[in-house]
C-alpha positions as CSV (number, residue, x, y, z in Angstrom):
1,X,-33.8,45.8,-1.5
2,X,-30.7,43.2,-1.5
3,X,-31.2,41.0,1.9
4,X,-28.2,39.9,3.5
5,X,-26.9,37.0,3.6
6,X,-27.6,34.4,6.4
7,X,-24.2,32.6,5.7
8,X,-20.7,34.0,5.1
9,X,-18.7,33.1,2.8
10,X,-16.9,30.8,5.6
11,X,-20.1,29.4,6.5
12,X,-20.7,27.9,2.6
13,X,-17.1,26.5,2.9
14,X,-17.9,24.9,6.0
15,X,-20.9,22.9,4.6
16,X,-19.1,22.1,1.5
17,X,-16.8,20.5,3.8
18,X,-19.0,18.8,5.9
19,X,-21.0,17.4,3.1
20,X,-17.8,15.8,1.1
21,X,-16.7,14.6,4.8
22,X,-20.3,12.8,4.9
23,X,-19.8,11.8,1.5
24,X,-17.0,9.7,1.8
25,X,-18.2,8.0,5.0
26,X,-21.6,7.1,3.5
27,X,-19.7,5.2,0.3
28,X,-17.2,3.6,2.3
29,X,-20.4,2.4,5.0
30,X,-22.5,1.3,1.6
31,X,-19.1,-0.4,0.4
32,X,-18.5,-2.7,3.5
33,X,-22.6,-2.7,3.9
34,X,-23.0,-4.0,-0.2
35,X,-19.7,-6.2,-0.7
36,X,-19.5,-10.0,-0.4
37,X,-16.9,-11.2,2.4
38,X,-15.3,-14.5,1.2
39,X,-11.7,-14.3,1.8
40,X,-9.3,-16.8,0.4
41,X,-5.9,-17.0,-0.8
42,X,-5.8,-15.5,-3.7
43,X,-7.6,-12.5,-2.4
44,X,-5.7,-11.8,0.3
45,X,-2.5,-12.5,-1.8
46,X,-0.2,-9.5,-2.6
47,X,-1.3,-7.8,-6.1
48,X,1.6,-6.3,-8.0
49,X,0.9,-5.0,-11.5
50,X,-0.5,-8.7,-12.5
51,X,2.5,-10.4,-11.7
52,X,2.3,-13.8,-9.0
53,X,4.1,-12.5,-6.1
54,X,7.4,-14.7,-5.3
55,X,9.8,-14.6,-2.2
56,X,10.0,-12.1,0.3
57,X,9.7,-8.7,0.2
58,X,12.5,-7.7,2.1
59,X,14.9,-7.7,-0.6
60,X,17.1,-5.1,-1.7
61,X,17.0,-3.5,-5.0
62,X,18.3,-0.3,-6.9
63,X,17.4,3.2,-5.1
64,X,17.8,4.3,-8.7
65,X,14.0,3.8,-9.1
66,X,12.7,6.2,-6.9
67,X,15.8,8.5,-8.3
68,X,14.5,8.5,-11.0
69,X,10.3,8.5,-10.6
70,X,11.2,11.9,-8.1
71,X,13.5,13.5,-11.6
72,X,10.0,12.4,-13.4
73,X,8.1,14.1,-11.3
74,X,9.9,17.0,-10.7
75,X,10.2,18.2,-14.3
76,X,6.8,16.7,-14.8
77,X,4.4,19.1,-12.1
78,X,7.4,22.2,-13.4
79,X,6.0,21.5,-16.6
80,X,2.7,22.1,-15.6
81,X,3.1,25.6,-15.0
82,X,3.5,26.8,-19.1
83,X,0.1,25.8,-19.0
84,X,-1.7,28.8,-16.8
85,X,1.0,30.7,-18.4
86,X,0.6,30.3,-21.9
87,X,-3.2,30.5,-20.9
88,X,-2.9,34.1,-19.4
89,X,-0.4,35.6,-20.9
90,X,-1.9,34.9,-24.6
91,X,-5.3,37.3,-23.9
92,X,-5.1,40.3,-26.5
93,X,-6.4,41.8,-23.5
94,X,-3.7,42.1,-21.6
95,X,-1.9,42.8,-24.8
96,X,-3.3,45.8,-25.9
97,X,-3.3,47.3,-23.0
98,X,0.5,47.4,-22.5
99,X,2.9,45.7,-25.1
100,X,5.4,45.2,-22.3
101,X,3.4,42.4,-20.9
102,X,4.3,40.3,-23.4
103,X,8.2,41.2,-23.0
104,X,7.6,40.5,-19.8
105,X,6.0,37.1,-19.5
106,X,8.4,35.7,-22.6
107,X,11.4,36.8,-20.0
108,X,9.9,35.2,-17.7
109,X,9.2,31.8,-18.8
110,X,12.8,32.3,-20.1
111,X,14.3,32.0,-16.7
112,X,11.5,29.9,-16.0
113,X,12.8,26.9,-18.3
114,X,16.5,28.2,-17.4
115,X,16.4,27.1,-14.0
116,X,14.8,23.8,-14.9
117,X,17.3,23.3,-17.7
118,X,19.8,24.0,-15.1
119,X,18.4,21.0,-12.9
120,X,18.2,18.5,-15.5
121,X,22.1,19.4,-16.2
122,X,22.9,18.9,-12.9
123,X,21.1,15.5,-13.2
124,X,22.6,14.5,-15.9
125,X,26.3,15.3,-14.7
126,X,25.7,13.7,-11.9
127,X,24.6,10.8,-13.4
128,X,21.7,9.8,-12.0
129,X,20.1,9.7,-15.3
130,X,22.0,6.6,-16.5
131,X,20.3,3.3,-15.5
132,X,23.0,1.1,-15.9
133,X,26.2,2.8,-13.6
134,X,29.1,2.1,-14.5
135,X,31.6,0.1,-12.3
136,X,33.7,1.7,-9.8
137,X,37.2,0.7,-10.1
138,X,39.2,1.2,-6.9
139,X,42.8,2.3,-7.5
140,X,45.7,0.1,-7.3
141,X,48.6,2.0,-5.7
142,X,50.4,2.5,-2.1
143,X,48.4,5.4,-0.6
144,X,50.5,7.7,1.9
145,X,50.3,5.2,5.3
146,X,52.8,2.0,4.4
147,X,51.7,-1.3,4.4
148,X,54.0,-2.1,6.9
149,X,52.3,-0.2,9.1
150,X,48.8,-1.4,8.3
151,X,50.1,-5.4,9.2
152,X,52.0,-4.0,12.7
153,X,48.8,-3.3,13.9
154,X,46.8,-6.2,12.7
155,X,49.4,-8.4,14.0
156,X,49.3,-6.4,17.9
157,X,47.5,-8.4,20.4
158,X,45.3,-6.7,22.6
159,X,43.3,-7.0,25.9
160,X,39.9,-6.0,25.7
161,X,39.2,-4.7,29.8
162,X,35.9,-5.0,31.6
163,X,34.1,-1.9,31.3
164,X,33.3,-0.3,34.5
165,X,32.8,3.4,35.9
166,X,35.7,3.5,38.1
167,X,38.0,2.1,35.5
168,X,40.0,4.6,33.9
169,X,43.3,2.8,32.8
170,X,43.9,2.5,28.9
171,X,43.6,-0.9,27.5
172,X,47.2,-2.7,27.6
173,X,49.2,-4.6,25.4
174,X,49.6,-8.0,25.8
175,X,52.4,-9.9,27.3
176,X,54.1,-12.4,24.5
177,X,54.2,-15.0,27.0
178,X,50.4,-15.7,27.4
179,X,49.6,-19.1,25.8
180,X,46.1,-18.1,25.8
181,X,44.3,-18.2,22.1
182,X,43.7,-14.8,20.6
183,X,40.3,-13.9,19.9
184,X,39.6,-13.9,16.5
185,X,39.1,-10.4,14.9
186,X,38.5,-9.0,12.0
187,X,42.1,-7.3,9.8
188,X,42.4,-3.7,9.4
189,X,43.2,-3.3,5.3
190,X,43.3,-0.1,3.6
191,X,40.7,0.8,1.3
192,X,41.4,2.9,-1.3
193,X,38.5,4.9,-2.7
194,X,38.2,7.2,-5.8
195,X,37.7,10.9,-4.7
């Protein structure tokens, strides 16, 4: 006579759990229990790949980096699928039961690599696989506002009003005959930028 079980299959979960939670806790309590606490400065210096750590850290660098490590990673875990595949899909079992499994998985992977193949196209025509970018060159040309127009507004004084709720007149222009000095403010140029 088979006797039942006292714990589900739930229950063995649950303890496997548990125990790995209890785990962990026990080797970090034996780590901070067992290790030797003598801080100094090169201890609590920052450790980056060997190197002495200079300056600040708030600098700004490439986003290309994490551009690319995320393309690396991406085709990297994709790639990690052929193995299961090639695994299963190689059994004579499955085989000789029906040839058309075979057919089946081959078309498969086919569209499988397709759509990464597509990716890494995109990528690459996007450009986001070259490390060094090329230099944007802006175009030199009158764009469809004239000039003229761009220096009558940068030479138009303006008074700046006090903000208030119950104000609701526009800002006006300023009379040429105020001797007071203009506050200094930044041009409007245009910028031309490369569609």
């Amino acid at each position: 006579m088979i006797e039942p079980s006292q714990l589900t299959e739930f229950g063995k979960v649950f303890i496997y759990m548990v125990m790995g939670i209890l785990f962990v806790l026990f080797t970090f309590f034996l780590g901070r229990l067992v290790a030797l606490k003598r801080p100094n400065s090169v201890k609590l210096s920052t450790y980056e790949c060997g190197e002495e750590p200079k300056g600040s850290s708030w600098i700004q660098f490439n986003s290309r980096f994490y551009v690319v490590a995320l393309i690396f990673l991406l085709f990297d875990v994709e790639m990690v699928f052929i193995f299961p595949w090639a695994t299963i899909f190689s059994q004579e079992t499955l085989l000789v039961a029906d040839s058309r499994w075979g057919w089946l998985s081959l078309i498969e992977m086919f569209i499988f690599i397709g759509i990464l193949l597509i990716g890494l196209m995109y990528v690459w025509k996007k450009g986001d696989l070259n490390w060094i970018k090329p230099e944007n060159v802006l175009p030199v040309g009158p764009g469809k506002v004239p000039l003229a127009m761009y220096a009558k507004i940068n030479d138009t004084k303006y008074i700046v009003r006090e903000f208030g709720a119950d104000s609701n007149a526009q800002p006006e222009l300023a009379s040429p005959v105020e001797n007071k000095p203009a506050a200094v403010r930044p041009a409007f140029r245009p910028q031309f930028k490369k569609p």
